[in-house]
MITOR-575433 format. One line per field, with one value per residue (C-alpha): x, y, z; residue in one letter. Coordinates in nm, 2 decimals. Example, Ala and Ser with C-alpha at 12.3 -4.5 7.8 and 13.67 -1.06 7.14 Angstrom:
% residues 2
east = [1.23, 1.37]
north = [-0.45, -0.11]
up = [0.78, 0.71]
res = [A, S]
This chain:
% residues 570
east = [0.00, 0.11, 0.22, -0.09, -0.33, -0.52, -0.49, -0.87, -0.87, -1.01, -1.31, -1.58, -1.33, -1.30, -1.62, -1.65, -1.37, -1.50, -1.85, -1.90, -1.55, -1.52, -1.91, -1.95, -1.90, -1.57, -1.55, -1.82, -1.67, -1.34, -1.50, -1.79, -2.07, -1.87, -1.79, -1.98, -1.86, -2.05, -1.84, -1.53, -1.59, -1.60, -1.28, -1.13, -1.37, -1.21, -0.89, -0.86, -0.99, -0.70, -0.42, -0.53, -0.58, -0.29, -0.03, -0.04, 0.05, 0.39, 0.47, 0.67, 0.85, 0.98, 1.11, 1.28, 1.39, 1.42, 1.54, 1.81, 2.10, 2.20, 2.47, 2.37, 1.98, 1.74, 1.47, 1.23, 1.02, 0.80, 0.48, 0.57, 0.59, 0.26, 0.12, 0.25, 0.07, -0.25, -0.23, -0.18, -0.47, -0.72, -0.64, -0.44, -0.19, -0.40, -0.63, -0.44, -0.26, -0.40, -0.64, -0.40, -0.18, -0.41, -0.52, -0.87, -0.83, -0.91, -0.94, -0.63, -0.80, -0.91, -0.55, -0.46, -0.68, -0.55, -0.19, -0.22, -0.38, -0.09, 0.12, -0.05, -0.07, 0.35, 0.52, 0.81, 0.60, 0.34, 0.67, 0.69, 0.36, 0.47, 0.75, 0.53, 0.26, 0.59, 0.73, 0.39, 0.36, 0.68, 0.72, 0.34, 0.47, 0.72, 0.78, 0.79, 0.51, 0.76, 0.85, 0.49, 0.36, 0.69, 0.72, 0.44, 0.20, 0.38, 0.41, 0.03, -0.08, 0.17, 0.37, 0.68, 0.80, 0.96, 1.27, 1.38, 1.80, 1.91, 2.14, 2.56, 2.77, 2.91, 2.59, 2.27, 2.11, 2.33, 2.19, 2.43, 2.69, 2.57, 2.86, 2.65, 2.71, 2.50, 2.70, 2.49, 2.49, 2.46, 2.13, 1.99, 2.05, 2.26, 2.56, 2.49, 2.74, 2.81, 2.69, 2.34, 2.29, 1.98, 1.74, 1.43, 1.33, 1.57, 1.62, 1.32, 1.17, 0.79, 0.81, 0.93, 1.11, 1.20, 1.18, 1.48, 1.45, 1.81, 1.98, 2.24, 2.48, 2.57, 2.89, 2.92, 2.66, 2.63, 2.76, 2.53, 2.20, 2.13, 2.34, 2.13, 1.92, 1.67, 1.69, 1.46, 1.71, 1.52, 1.64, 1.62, 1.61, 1.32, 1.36, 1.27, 0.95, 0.86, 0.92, 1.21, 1.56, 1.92, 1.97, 2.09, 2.41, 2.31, 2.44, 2.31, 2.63, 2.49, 2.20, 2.16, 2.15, 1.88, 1.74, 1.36, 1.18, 1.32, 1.13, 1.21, 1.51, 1.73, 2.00, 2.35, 2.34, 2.64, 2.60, 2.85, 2.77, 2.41, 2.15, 1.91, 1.65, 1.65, 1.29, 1.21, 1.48, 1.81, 1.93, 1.61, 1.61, 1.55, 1.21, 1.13, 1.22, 1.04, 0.75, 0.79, 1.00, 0.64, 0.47, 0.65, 0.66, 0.30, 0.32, 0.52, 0.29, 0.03, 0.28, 0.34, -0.02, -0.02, 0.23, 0.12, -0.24, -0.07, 0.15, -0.20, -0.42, -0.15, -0.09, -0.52, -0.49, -0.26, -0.36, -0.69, -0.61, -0.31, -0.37, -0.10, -0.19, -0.44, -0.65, -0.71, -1.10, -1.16, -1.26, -1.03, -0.97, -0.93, -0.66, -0.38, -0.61, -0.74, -0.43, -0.44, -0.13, -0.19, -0.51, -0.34, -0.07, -0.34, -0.58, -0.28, -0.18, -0.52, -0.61, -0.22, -0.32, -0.68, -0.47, -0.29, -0.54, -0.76, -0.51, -0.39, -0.77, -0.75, -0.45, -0.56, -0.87, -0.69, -0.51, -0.84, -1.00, -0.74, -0.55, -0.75, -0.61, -0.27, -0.09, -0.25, -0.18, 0.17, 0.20, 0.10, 0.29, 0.63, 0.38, 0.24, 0.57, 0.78, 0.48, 0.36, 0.66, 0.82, 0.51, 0.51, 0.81, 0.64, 0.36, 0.53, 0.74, 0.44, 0.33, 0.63, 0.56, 0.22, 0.36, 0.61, 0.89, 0.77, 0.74, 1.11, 1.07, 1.10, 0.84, 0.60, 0.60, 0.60, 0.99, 0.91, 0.65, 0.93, 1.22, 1.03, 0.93, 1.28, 1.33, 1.01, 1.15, 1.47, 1.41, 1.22, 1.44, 1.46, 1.26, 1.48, 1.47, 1.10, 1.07, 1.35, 1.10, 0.83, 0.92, 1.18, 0.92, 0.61, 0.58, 0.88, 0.86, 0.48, 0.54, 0.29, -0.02, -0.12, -0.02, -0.25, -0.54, -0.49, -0.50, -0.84, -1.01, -0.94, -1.07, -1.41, -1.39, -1.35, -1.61, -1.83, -1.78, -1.86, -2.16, -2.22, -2.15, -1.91, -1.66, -1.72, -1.66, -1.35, -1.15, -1.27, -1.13, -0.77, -0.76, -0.79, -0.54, -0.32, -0.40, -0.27, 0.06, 0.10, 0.01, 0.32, 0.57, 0.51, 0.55, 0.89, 0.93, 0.88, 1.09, 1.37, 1.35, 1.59, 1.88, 2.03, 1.76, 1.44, 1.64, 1.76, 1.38, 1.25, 1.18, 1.02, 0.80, 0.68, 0.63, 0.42, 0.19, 0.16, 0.05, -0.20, -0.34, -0.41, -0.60, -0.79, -0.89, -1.01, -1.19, -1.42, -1.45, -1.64, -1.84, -1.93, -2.03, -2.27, -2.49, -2.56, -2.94, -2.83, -2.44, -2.32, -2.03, -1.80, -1.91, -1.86, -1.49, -1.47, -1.54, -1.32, -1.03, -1.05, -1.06, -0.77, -0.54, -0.67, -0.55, -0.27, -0.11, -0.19, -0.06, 0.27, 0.22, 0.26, 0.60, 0.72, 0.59, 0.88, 1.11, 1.03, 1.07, 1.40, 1.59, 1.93, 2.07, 2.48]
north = [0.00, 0.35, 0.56, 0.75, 0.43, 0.41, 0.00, -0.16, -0.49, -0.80, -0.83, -0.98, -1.21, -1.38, -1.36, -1.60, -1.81, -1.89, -1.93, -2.08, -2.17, -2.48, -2.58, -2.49, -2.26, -2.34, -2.10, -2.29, -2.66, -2.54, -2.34, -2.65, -2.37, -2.09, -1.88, -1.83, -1.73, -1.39, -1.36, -1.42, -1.15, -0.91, -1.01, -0.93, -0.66, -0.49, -0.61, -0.43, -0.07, -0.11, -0.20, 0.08, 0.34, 0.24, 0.01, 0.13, 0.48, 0.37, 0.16, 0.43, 0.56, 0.25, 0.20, 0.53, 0.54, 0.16, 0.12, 0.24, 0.15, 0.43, 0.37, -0.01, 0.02, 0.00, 0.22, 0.23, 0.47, 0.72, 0.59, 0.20, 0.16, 0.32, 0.12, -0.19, -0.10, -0.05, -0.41, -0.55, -0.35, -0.40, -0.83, -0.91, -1.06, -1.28, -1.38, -1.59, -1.80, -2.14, -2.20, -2.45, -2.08, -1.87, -1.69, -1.69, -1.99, -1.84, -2.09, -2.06, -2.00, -1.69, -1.66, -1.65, -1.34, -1.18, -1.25, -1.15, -0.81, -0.72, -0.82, -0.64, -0.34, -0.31, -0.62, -0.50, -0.44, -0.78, -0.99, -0.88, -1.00, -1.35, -1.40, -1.38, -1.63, -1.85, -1.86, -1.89, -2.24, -2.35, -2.28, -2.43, -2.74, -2.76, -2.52, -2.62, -2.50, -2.25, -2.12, -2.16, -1.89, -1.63, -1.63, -1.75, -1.61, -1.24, -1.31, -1.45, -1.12, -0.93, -0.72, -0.94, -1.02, -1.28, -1.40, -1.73, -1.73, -2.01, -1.86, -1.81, -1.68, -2.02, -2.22, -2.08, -2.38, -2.62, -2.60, -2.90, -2.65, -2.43, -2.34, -2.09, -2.32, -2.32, -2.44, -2.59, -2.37, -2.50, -2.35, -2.54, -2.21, -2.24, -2.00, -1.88, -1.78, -1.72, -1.51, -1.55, -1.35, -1.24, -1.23, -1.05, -0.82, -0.95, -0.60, -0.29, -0.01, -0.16, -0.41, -0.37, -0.75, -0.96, -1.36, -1.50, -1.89, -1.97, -2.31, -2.40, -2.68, -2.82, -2.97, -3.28, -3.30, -3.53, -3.38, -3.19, -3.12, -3.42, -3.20, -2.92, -2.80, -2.53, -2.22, -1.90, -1.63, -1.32, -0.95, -0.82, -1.09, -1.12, -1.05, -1.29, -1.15, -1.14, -0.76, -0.67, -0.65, -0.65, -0.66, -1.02, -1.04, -1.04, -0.76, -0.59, -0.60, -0.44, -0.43, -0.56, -0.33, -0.52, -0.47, -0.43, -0.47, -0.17, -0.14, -0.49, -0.49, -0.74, -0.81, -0.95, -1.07, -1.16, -1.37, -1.38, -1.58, -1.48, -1.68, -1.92, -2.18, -2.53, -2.54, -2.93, -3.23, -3.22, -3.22, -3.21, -2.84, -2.89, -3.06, -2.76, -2.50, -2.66, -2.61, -2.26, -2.30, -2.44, -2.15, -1.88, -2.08, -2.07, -1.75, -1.66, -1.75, -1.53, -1.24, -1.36, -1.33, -0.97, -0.81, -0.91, -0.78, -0.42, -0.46, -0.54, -0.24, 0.02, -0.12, -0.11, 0.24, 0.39, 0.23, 0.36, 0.71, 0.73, 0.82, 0.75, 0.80, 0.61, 0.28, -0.01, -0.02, 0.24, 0.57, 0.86, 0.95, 0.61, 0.46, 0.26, 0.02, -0.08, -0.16, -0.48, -0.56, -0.35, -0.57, -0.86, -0.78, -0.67, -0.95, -1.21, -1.05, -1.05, -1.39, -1.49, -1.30, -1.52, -1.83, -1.75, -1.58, -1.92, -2.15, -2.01, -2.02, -2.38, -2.44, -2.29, -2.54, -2.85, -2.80, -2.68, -2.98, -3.20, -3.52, -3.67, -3.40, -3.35, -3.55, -3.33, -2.99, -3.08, -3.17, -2.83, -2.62, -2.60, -2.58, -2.29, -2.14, -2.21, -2.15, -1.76, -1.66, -1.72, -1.58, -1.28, -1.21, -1.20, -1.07, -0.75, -0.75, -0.69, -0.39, -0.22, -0.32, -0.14, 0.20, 0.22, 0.43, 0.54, 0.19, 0.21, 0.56, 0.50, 0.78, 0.58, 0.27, 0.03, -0.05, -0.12, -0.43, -0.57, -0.52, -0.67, -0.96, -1.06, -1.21, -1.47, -1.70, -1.73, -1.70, -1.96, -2.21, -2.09, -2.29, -2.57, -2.66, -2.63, -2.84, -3.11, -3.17, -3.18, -3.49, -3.63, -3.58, -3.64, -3.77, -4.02, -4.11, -4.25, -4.34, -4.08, -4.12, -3.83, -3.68, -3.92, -3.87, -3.44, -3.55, -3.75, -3.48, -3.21, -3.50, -3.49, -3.13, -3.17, -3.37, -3.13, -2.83, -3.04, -2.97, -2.62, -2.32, -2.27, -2.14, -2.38, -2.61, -2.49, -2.43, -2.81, -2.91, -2.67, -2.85, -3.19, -3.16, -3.03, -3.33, -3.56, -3.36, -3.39, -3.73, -3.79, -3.57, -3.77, -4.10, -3.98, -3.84, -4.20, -4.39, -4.16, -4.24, -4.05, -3.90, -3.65, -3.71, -3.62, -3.34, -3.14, -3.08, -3.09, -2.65, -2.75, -3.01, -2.74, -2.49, -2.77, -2.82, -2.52, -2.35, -2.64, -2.61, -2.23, -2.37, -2.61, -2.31, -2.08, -2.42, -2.48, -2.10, -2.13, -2.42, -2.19, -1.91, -2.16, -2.18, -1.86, -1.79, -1.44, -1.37, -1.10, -0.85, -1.00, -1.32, -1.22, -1.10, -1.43, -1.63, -1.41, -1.50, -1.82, -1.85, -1.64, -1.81, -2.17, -2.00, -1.86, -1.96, -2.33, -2.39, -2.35, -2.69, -2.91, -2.71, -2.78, -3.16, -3.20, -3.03, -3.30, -3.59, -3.47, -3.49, -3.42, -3.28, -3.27]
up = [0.00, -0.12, 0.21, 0.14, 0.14, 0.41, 0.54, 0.50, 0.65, 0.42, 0.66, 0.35, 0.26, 0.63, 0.69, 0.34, 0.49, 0.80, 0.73, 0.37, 0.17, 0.37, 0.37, 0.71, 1.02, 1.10, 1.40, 1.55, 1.50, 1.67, 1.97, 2.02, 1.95, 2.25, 1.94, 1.59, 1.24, 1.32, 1.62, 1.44, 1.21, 1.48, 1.59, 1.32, 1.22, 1.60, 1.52, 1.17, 1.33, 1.60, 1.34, 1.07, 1.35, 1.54, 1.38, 1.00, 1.10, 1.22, 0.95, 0.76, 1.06, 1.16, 0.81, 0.75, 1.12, 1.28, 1.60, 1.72, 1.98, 2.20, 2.44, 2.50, 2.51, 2.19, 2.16, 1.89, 1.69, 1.86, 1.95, 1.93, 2.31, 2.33, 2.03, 2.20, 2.55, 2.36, 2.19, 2.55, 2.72, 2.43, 2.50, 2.16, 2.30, 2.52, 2.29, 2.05, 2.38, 2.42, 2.74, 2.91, 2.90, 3.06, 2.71, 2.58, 2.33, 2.03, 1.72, 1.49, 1.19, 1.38, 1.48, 1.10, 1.06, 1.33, 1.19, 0.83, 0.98, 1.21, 0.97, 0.64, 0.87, 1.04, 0.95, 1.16, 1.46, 1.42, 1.44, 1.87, 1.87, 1.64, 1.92, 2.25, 2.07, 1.98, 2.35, 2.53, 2.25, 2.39, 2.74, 2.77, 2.67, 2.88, 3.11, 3.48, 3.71, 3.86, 3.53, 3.42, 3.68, 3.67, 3.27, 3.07, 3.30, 3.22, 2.84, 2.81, 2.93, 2.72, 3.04, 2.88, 2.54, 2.42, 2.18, 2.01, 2.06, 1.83, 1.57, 1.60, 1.43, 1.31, 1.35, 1.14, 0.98, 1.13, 1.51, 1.60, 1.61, 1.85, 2.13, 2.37, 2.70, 3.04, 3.28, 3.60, 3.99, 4.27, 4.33, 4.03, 3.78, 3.52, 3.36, 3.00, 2.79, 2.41, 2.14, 1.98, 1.60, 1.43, 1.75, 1.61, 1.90, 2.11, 2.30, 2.29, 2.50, 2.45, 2.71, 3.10, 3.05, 2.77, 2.81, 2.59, 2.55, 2.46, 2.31, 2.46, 2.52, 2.88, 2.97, 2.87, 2.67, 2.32, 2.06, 1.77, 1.82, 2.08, 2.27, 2.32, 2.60, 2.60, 2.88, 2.99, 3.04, 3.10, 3.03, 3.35, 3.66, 3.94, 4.31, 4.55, 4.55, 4.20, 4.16, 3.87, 4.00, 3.82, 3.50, 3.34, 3.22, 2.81, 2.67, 2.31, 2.14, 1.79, 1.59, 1.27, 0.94, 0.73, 0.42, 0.55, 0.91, 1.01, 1.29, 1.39, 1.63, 1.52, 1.79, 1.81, 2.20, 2.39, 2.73, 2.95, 3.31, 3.24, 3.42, 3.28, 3.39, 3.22, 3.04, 2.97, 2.99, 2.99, 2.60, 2.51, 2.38, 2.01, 2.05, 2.27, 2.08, 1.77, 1.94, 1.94, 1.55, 1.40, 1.56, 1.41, 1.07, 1.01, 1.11, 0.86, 0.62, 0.79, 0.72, 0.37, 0.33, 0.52, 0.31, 0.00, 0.11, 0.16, -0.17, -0.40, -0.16, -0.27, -0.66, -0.72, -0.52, -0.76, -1.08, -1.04, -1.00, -1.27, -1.56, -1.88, -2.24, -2.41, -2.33, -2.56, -2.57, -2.35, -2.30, -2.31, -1.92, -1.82, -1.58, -1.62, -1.42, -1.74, -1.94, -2.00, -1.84, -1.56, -1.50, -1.55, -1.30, -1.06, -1.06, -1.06, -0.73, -0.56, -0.68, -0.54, -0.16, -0.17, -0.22, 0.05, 0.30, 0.26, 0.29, 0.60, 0.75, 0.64, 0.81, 1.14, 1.10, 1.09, 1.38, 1.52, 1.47, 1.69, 1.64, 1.38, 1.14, 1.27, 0.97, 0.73, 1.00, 0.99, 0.62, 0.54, 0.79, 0.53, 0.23, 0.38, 0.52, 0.18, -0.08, 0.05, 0.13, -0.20, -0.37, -0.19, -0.34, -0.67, -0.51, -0.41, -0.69, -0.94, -0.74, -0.77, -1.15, -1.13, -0.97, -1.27, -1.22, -0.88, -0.72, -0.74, -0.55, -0.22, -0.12, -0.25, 0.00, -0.23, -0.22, 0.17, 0.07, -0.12, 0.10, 0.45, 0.22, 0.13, 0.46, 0.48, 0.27, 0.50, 0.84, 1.05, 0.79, 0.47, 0.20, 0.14, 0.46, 0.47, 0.13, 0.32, 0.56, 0.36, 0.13, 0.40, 0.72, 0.53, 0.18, 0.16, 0.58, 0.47, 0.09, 0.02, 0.20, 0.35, -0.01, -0.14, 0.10, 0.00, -0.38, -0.35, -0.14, -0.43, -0.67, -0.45, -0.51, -0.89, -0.93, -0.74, -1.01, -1.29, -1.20, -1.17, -1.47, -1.72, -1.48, -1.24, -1.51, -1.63, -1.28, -1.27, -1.59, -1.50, -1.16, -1.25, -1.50, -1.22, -1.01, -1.27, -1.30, -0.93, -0.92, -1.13, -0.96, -0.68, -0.79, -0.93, -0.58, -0.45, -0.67, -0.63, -0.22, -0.01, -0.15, -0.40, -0.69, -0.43, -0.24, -0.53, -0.63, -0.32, -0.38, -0.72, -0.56, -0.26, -0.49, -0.68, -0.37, -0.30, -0.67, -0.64, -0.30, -0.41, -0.68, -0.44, -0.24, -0.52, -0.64, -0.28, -0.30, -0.64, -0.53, -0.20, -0.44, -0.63, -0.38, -0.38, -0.51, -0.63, -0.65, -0.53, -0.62, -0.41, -0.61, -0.92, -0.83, -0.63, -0.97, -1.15, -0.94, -0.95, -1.33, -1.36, -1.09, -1.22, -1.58, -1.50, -1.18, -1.18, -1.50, -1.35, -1.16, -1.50, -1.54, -1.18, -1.26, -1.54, -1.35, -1.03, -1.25, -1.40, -1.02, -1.00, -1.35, -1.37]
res = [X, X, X, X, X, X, X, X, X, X, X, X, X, X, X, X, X, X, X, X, X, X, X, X, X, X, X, X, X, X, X, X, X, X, X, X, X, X, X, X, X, X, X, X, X, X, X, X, X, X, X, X, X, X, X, X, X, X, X, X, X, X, X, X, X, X, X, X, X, X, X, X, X, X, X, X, X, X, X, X, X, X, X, X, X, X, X, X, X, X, X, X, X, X, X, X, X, X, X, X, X, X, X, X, X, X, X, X, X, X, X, X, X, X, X, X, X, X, X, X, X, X, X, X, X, X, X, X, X, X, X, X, X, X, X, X, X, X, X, X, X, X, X, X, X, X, X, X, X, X, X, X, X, X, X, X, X, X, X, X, X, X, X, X, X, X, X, X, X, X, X, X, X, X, X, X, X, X, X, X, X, X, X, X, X, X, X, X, X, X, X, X, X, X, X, X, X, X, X, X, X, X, X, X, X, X, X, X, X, X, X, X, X, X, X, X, X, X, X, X, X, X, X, X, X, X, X, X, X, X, X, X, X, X, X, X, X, X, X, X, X, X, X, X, X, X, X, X, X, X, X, X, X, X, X, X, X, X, X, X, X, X, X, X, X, X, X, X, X, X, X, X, X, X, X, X, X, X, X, X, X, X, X, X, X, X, X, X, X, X, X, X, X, X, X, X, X, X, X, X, X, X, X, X, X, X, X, X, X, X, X, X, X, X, X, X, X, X, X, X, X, X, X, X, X, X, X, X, X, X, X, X, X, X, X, X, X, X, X, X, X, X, X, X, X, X, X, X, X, X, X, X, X, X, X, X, X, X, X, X, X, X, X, X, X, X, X, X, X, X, X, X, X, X, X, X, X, X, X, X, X, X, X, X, X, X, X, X, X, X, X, X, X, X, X, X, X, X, X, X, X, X, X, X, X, X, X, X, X, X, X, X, X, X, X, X, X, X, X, X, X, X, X, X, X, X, X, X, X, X, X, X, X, X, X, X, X, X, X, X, X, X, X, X, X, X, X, X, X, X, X, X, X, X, X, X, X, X, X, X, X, X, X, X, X, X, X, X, X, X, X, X, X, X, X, X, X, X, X, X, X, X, X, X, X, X, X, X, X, X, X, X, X, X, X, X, X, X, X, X, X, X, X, X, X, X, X, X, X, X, X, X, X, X, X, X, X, X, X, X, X, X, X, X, X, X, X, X, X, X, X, X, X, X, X, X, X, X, X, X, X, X, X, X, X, X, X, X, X, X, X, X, X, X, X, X, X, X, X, X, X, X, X, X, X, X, X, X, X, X]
């Protein structure tokens, strides 16, 4: 969005999601009738008025200024602390943390609303937010009750924030080669010390205390990532009677100069004889802290989804008021809005954000709906990571490509969409690591079947639109063609088992999933649609995108089949 584009929240398009797309009221399934679809939509309806009357305003400022480290503390733009005081006090942070936390429980495909908004309306800002939902995740899990009542108590009702500490200077992906060591006290604390890179809002001025969780390696310990325990080591540490005392010793050694998320301190963190509290097992810190990995992964498609939201708001904005020479077929005044290209770009990038925005709702609802759906939850959580965030890439690219020469203006704000995207399809494992865990975790580990199970639930869908209209009929035809191709892309998958062949197209076949379950979601969204006695606007655009992301985007997935099948080349 332009920085003169107001931020307008997709409210018609989750209330669509969460009361017809899927056949049903999802809300209510997940909530056992406490909450409705109606009720949803208020949430988000509320939570769209706080982020364009509180968060979108600071968007620019925290680009152009970031934070800032002055003398040893980080401060941030004017008016985040207070923004981030007002997100506590009107229950945001508290209402996305599971029950068993202390939070209000809210469903996750509500949470996915919620995230694209924060996301669509400060991306910098939404990822303090991201952090607290991934530590209250974790240290619920397994957190003592001690640790339970002093920390996740304070960052379920948002007085504390949180951070993820994995990364060092020699040990990014590799996490086995993490040196940070906690050595054990004799009063049962332990001694942290090392140097952590990369923390994302791992020092501010919003928050009176920040709760690190740290990985670190104990003496003695096994080597690699066996090895590794999982610590809270907060900011500043507690009295005996739970008031704030000393400060830790973690000291803000630099921040980061980044190419976007300004307003995002990102912190290079030195311990030295800091002290920590051993969350969970001995060496048993990486299945913690993926807890709190998975988290922030899915949430990363939620800001995928919100930055791509703000890219295509500010593109339509601008093409609809510029106008540049003549227009094929049109009247003279026209916009460039009705170039064809310029329409093509456009509608590509909305029908890309609804792919996105409903596969994230549909996300959040199988992990709402409990165990039965957890194999297809988890199959989905890299899809979702690794699929948005490489398309909002493109996403945000095209709207640059809309604004012309002054997309590349920086004045504009369209650079800015671009620039905090670049990031999503690195951090929280970058997308090779999402796609090796996608066909090493999932497809190959069960030969496919929970693939397979996907693949016949689209064909149900299919089958479905044959029946309805001509473009009912054609998304059907352009999906089940797409089914065939993926169908073969994974058998090749299969037959090349684990190894070179399957890993060096495991991107390829992600991408391949992902174009497709787009595709799946534009197709129940026309089937929804057709049911409608007399279609509506919002219909009519609805059918539109679908034919033109069925057209144009899910064509892509026969080219990604070949290039599956081929495995490794030279």
């Amino acid at each position: 969005m332009s920085a003169a584009t107001p931020y307008v929240p997709p409210v018609a398009d989750y209330a669509f999601l969460y009361k017809e797309a899927f056949g049903r009221d999802i809300v209510a399934a997940a909530s056992d009738g406490a909450l409705s679809a109606d009720d949803a939509v208020e949430i988000i309806a509320g939570a769209g008025e706080f982020a364009a009357e509180v968060l979108a305003p600071l968007d620019r400022a925290g680009d152009q200024i970031g934070a800032q480290l002055v003398n040893g503390e980080v401060h941030l733009p004017e008016g985040y602390p207070e923004a981030y005081q007002a997100l506590v006090e009107a229950g945001w942070v508290s209402a996305t943390a599971p029950e068993s936390a202390g939070g209000d429980g809210l469903p996750q495909s509500v949470g996915a609303g919620l995230g694209e908004i924060w996301n669509a309306s400060n991306a910098a800002f939404a990822l303090c937010w991201m952090l607290g939902a991934g530590a209250i995740h974790a240290l619920d899990a397994a957190a003592s009750e001690e640790l339970r009542e002093t920390y996740l108590s304070k960052l379920v009702s948002g007085e504390w924030t949180g951070s993820m500490n994995l990364t060092e200077p020699e040990a990014g992906t590799d996490l086995g080669a993490i040196r940070t060591m906690a050595t054990p006290r004799d009063d049962g604390t332990y001694s942290i010390s090392g140097q952590k890179i990369f923390i994302t809002w791992g020092d501010h001025d919003v928050a009176e205390n920040i709760v690190h969780l740290v990985l670190a390696r104990t003496p003695g310990a096994p080597d690699g990532a066996k090895g590794l325990s999982l610590f809270v080591a907060p900011r500043i540490l507690l009295n005996d009677d739970g008031t704030l005392g000393e400060r830790n010793s973690i000291e803000t050694v630099a921040l980061e100069h980044k190419l976007g998320i300004h307003g995002s301190p990102t912190c290079v963190l030195a311990y030295e004889d800091a002290t920590g509290y051993l969350v969970g097992e001995l060496n048993g810190g990486l299945a913690g802290m993926f807890v709190m990995m998975n988290s922030a992964r899915v949430g990363m498609g939620h800001q995928a989804t919100g930055i791509s939201h703000r890219a295509y708001e500010g593109a339509a904005d601008y093409a609809a008021g510029r106008l540049q020479g003549p227009v094929l077929d049109r009247p003279a005044g026209a916009p460039i809005a009705e170039h064809p290209d310029v329409r093509r770009i456009l509608r590509s990038m909305s029908s890309q954000v609804f792919a996105m925005r409903a596969l994230s709702v549909y996300v959040g609802d199988l992990f709402d709906r409990g165990a039965d759906s957890l194999r297809m939850a988890e199959l989905f959580v890299p899809i979702l990571k690794g699929w948005a965030s490489e398309e909002a890439l493109h996403v945000t690219s095209d709207g640059i490509q809309v604004y012309g020469g002054m997309g590349f203006i920086e004045e504009t704000g369209a650079a800015q969409h671009y620039r905090d995207a670049r990031i999503v399809p690195i951090y929280e494992g970058t997308t090779a690591i999402q796609s090796n865990d996608l066909i090493g975790r999932k497809v190959l580990r069960d030969r496919g079947a929970t693939v397979a199970e996907l693949f016949a639930q689209m064909d149900e869908t299919v089958a479905g639109l044959r029946e309805g209209g001509e473009i009912a009929v054609r998304v059907a035809d352009r999906l089940g063609r797409a089914l065939d191709a993926a169908r073969r892309a994974t058998d090749a998958l299969l037959a090349f088992g684990a190894g070179r062949d399957a890993a060096s197209v495991s991107v390829p076949y992600l991408m391949l999933l992902g174009t497709l379950a787009g595709g799946w979601m534009h197709a129940l969204a026309v089937v929804a649609v057709a049911a409608h006695e007399t279609p509506s606007d919002e219909d009519a655009a609805r059918l539109t995108n679908a034919d033109f992301y069925t057209a144009h985007h899910l064509a892509h997935v026969h080219a990604l089949a070949e290039t599956v099948a081929s495995g490794e080349i030279g």
